[in-house]
C-alpha positions as CSV (number, residue, x, y, z in Angstrom):
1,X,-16.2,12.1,-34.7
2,X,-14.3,11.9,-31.6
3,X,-12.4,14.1,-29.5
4,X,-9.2,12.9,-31.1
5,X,-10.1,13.8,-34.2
6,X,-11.1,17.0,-33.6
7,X,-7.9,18.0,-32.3
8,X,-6.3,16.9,-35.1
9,X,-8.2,18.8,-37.7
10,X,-7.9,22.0,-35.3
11,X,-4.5,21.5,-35.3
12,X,-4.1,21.4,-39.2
13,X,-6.2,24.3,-38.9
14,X,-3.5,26.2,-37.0
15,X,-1.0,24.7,-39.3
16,X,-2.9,26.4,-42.6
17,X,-3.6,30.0,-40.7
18,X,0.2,30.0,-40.1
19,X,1.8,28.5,-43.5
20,X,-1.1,30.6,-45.3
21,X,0.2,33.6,-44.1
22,X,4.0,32.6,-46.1
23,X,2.4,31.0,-49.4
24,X,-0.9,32.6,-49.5
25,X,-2.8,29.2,-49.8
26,X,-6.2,30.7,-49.2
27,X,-7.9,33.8,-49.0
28,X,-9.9,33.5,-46.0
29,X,-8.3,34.7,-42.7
30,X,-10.8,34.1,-40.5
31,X,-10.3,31.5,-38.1
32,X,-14.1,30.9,-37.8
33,X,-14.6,30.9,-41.5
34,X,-11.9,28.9,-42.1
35,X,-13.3,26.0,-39.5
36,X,-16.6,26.4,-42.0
37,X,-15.8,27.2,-45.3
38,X,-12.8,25.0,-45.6
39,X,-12.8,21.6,-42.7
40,X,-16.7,21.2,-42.8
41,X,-17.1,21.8,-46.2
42,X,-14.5,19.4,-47.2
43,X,-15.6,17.2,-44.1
44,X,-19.1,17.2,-45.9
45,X,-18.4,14.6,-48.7
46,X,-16.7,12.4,-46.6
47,X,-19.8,9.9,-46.0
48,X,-19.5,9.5,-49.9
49,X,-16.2,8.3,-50.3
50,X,-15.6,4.5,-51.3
51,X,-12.4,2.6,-51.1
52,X,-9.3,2.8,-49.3
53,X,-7.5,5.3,-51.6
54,X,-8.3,8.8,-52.8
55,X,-7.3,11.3,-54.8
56,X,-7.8,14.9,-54.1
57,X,-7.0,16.8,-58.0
58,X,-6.1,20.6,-57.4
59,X,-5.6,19.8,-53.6
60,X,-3.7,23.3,-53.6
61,X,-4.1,23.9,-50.0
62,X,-4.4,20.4,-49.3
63,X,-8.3,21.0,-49.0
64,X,-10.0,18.4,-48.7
65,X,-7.8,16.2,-49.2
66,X,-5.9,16.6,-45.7
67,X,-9.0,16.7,-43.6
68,X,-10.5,13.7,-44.8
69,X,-8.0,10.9,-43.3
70,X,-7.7,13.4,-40.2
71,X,-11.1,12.5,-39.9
72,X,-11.2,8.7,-41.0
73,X,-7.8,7.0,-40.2
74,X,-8.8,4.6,-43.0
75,X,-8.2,6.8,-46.2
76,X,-5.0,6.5,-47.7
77,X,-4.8,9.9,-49.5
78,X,-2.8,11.1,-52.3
79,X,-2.7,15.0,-53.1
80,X,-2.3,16.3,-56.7
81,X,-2.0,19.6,-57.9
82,X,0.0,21.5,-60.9
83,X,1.6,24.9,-58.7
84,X,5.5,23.8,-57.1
85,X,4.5,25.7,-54.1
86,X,1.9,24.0,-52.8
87,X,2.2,20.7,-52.6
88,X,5.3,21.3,-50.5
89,X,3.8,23.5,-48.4
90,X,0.8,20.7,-47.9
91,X,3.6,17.8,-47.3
92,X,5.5,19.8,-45.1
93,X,2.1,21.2,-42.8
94,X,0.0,18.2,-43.4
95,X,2.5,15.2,-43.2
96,X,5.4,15.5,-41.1
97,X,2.5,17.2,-38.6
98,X,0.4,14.1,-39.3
99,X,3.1,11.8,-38.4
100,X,4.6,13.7,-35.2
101,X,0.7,13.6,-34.5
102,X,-0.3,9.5,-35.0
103,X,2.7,7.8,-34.2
């Protein structure tokens, strides 16, 4: 992974520690654990995905779903999950974010 990459999933990273502390999207805090149990974990399955779409079912969070094209620019991702909160919270961290980032 390059160094461009890893900026991006460290910034979404800072993105989750701050919007998790308004909608509560995980329960781990910890920076550190956060970088393990959450971006390499969902980082993890990556070498098994096949196509150009995906879609992440319960993305809550946005995990994994958001770390996966962060990683691969060649994903085109679509996040589902059934509580209203979330999946504006993940649109408004993980897209206007991944926009202002790429382009």
């Amino acid at each position: 992974m390059g160094l461009n990459q890893q900026e991006k999933l460290q910034g979404y990273l800072q993105l989750l520690q701050r919007w998790n502390k308004v909608y509560n999207l995980t329960a781990v805090r910890d920076p550190a654990q956060m970088q393990v149990l959450h971006i390499d974990d969902s980082l993890s399955i990556a070498p098994y995905l096949q196509g150009e779409t995906c879609l992440d079912v319960g993305s809550g969070a946005g995990l994994p779903g958001i770390p996966w094209p962060l990683s691969s620019l060649t994903v085109n991702l679509r996040c589902l999950t059934p509580t209203a909160r979330k999946p504006v919270s993940c649109n408004r961290r993980c897209w206007s974010w991944v926009c202002r980032m790429w382009w």
